[in-house]
N, CA, C and O of each residue as an XYZ file, in Angstrom:
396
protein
N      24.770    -85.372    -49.845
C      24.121    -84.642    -50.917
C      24.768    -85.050    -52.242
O      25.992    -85.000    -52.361
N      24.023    -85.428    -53.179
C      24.479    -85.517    -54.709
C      23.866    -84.472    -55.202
O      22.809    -83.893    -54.953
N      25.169    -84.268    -56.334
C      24.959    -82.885    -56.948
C      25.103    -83.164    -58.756
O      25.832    -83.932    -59.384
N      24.328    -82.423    -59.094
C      24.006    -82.946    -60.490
C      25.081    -81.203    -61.519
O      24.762    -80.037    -61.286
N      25.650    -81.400    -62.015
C      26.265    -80.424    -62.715
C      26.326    -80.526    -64.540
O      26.859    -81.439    -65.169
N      25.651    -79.367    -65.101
C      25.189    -79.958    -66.644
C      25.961    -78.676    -66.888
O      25.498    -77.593    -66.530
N      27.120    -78.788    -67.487
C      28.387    -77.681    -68.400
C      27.819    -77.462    -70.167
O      28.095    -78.317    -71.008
N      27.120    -76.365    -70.470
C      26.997    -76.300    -71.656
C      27.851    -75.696    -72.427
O      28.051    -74.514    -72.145
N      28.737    -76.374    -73.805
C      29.500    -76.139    -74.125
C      29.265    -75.027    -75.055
O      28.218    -75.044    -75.702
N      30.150    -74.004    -75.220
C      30.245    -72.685    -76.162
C      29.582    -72.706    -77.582
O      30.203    -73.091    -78.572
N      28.139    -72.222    -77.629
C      27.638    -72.644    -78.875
C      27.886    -71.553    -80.420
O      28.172    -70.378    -80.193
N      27.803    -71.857    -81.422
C      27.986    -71.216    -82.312
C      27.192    -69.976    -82.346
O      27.756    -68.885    -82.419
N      25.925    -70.088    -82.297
C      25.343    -68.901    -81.861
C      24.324    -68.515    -80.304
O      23.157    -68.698    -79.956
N      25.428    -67.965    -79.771
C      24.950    -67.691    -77.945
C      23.471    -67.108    -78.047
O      22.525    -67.727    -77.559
N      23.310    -65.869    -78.714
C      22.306    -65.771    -78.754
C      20.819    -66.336    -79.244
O      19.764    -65.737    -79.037
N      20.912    -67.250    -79.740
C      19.795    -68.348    -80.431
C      20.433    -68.997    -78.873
O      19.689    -68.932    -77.895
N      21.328    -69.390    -78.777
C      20.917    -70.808    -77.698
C      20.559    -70.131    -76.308
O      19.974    -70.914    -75.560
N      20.817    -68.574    -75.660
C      20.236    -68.006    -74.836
C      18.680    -68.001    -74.596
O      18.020    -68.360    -73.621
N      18.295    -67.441    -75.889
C      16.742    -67.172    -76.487
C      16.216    -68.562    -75.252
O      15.659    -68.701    -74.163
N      16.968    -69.491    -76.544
C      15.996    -71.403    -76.319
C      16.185    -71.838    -74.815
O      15.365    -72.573    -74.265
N      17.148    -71.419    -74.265
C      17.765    -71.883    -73.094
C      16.611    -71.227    -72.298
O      15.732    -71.932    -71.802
N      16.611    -69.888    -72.176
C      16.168    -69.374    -70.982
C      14.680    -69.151    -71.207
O      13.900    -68.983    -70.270
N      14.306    -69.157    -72.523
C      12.845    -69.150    -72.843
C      12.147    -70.522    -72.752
O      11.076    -70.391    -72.160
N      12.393    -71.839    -73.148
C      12.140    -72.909    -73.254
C      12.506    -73.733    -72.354
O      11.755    -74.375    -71.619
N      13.917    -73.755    -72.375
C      14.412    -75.144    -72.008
C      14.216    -75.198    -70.236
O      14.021    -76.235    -69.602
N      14.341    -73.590    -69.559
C      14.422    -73.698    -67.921
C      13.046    -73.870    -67.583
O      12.775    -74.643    -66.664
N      12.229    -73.328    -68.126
C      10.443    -73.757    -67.323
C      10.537    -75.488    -67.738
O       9.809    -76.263    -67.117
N      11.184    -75.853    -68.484
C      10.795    -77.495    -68.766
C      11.577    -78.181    -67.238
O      10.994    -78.904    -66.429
N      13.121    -77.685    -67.141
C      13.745    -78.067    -66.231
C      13.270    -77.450    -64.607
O      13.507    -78.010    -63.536
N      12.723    -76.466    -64.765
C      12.251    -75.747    -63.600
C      11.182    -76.375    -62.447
O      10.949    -76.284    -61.241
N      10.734    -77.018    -63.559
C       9.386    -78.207    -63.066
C      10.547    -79.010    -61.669
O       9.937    -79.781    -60.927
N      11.157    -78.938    -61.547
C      12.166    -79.953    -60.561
C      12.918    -78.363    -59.785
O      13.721    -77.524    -60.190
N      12.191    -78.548    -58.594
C      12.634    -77.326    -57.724
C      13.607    -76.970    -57.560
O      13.825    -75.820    -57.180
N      14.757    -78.060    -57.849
C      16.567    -77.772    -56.901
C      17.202    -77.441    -58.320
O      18.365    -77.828    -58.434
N      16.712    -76.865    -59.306
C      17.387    -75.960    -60.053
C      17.803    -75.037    -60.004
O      16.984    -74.158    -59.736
N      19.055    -74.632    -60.178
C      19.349    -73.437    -60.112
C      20.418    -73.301    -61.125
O      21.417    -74.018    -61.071
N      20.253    -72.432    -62.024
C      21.036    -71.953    -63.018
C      22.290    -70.664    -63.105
O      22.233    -69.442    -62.967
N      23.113    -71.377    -63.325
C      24.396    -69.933    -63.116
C      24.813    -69.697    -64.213
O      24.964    -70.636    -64.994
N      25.107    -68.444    -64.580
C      25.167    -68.105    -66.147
C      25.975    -66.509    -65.159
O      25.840    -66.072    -64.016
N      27.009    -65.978    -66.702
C      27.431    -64.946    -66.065
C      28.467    -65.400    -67.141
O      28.382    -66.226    -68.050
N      29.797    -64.317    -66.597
C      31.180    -64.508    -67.413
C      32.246    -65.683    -66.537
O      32.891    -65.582    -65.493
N      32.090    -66.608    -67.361
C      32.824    -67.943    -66.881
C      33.914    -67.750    -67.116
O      34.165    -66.903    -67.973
N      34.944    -68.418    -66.486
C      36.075    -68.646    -66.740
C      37.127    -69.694    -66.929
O      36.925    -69.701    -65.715
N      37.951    -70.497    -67.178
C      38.470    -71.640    -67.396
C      39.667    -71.519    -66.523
O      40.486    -70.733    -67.001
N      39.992    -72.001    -65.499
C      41.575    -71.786    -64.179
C      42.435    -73.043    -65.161
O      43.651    -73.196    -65.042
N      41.771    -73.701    -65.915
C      42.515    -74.630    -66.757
C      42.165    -75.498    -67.229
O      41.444    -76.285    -66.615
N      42.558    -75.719    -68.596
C      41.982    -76.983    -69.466
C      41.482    -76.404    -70.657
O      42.266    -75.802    -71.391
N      40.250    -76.506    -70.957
C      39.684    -75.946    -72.710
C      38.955    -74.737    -72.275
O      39.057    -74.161    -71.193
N      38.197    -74.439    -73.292
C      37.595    -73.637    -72.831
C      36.367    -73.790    -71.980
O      35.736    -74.835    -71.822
N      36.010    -72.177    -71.254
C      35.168    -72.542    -70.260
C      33.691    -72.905    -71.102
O      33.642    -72.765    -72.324
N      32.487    -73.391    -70.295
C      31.344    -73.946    -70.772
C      30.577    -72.477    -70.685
O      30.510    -71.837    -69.636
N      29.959    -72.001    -72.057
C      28.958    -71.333    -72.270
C      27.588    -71.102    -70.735
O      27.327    -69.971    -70.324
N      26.923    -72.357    -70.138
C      26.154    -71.910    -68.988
C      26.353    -73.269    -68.014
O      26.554    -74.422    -68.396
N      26.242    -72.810    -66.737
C      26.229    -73.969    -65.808
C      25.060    -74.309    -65.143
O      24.460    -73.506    -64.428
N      24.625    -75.686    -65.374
C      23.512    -75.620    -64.254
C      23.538    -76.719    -63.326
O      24.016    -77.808    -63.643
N      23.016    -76.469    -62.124
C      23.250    -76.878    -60.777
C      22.310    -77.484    -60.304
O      21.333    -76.770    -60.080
N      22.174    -78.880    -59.975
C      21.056    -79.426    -59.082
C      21.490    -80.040    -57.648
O      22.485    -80.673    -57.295
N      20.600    -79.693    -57.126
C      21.451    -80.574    -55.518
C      19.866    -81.144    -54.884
O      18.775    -80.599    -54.710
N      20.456    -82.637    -54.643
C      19.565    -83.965    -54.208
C      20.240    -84.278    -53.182
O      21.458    -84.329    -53.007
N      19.053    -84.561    -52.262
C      19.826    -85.318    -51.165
C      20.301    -86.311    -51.182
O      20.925    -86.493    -50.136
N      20.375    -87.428    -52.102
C      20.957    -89.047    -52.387
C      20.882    -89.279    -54.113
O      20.025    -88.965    -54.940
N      22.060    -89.906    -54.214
C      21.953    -90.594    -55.583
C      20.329    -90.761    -55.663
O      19.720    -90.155    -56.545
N      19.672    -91.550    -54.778
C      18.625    -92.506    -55.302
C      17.253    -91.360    -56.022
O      16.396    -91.486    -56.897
N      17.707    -90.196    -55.008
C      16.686    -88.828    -55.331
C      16.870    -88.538    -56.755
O      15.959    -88.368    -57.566
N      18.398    -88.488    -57.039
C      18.862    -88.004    -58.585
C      18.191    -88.775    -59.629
O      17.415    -88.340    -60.479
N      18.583    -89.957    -59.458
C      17.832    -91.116    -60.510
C      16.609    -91.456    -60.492
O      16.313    -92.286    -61.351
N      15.632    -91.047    -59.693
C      14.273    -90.395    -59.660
C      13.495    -89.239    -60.102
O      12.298    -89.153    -60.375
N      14.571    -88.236    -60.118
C      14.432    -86.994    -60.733
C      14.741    -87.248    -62.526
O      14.065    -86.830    -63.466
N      15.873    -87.994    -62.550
C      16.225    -88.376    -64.008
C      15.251    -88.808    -64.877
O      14.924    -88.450    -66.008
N      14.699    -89.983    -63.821
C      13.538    -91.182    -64.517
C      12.234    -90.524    -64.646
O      11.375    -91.290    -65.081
N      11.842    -89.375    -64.407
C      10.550    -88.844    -64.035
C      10.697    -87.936    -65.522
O      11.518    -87.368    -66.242
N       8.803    -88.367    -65.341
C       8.461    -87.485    -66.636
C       9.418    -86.402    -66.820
O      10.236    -86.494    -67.735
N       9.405    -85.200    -65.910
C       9.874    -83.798    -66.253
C      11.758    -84.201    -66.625
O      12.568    -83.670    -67.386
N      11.852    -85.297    -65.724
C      13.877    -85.347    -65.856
C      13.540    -85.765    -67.441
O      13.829    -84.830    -68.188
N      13.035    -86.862    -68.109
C      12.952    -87.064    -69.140
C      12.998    -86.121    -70.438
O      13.779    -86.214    -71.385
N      11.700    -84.949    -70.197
C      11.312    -84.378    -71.028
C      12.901    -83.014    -71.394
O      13.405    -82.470    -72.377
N      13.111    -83.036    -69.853
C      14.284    -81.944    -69.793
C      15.296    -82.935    -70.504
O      15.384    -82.739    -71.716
N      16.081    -83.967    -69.993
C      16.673    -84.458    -71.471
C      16.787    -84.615    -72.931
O      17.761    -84.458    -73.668
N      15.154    -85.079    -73.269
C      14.823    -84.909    -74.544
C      15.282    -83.373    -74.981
O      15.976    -83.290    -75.994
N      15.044    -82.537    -74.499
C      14.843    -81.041    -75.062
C      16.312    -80.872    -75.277
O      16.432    -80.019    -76.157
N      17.636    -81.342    -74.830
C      18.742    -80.908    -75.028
C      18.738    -80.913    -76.827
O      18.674    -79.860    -77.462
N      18.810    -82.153    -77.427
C      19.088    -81.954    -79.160
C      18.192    -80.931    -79.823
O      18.051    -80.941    -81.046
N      17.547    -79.997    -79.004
C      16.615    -78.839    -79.394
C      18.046    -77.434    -79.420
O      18.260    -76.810    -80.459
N      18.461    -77.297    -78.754
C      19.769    -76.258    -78.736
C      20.875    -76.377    -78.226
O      21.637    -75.443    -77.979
N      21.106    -77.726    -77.983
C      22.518    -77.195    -77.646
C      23.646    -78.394    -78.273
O      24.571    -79.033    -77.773
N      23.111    -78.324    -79.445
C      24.348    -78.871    -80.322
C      25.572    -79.092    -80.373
O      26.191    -79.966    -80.979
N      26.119    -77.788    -79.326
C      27.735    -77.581    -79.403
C      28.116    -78.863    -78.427
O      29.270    -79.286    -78.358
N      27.273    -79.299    -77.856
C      27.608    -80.533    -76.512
C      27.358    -79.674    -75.015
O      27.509    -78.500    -74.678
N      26.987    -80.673    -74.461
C      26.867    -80.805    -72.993
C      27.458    -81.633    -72.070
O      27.302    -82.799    -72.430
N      28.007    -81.555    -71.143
C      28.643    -82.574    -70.593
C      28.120    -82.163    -68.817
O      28.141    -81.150    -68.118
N      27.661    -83.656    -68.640
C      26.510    -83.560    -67.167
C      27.610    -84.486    -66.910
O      28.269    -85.241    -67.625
N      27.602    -84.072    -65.134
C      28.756    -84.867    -64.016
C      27.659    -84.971    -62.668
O      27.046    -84.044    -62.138
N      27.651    -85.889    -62.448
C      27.063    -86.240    -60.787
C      27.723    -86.354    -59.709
O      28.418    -87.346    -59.926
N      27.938    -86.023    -58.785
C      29.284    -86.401    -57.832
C      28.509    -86.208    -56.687
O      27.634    -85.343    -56.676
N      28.800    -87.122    -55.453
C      28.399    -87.173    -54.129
C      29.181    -86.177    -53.579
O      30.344    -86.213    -53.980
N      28.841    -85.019    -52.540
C      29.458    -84.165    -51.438
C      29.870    -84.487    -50.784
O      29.030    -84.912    -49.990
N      31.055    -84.675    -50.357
C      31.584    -84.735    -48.640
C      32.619    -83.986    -48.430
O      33.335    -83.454    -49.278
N      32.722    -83.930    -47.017
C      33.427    -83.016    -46.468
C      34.977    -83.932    -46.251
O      35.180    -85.056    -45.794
N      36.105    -82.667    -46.917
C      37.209    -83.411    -46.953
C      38.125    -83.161    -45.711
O      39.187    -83.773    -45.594
């Protein structure tokens, strides 16, 4: 399983980027079923601070991810990031296995 992880960083104003986030930006990303969004009171066990919202995709193979990426909706959901979330985003992909 590859897992797609998009950390949105602490924006200047939460509430404008809540509004855009959860009004706009998730029906764009939603279009791609293995979304799932975690939002709540984050915390940081170490390093900077924690990321404002997390969101979670899980693909069965790289090759699924970069299909999902390349596709209209992965596209359009990219484009839409310089719409709110200014403060930065930082997306990580990492393959699952069992250690």
């Amino acid at each position: 399983m590859t897992r797609l992880l998009v950390l949105y960083h602490q924006p200047a104003d939460t509430v404008a980027f809540d509004r855009y986030y959860f009004q706009t930006h998730i029906p764009i990303a939603k279009k791609n079923p293995r979304a799932e969004v975690l939002h709540g009171e984050l915390s940081c066990v170490a390093g900077g601070p924690a990321p404002h919202v997390v969101a979670e995709l899980d693909f069965d193979n790289a090759d699924q991810l970069q299909n999902a990426m390349g596709s209209p909706e992965g596209q359009a959901t990219q484009a839409d990031l310089g719409n709110f979330a200014q403060a930065g985003v930082t997306i990580l992909a990492f393959d699952l296995r069992s250690a």
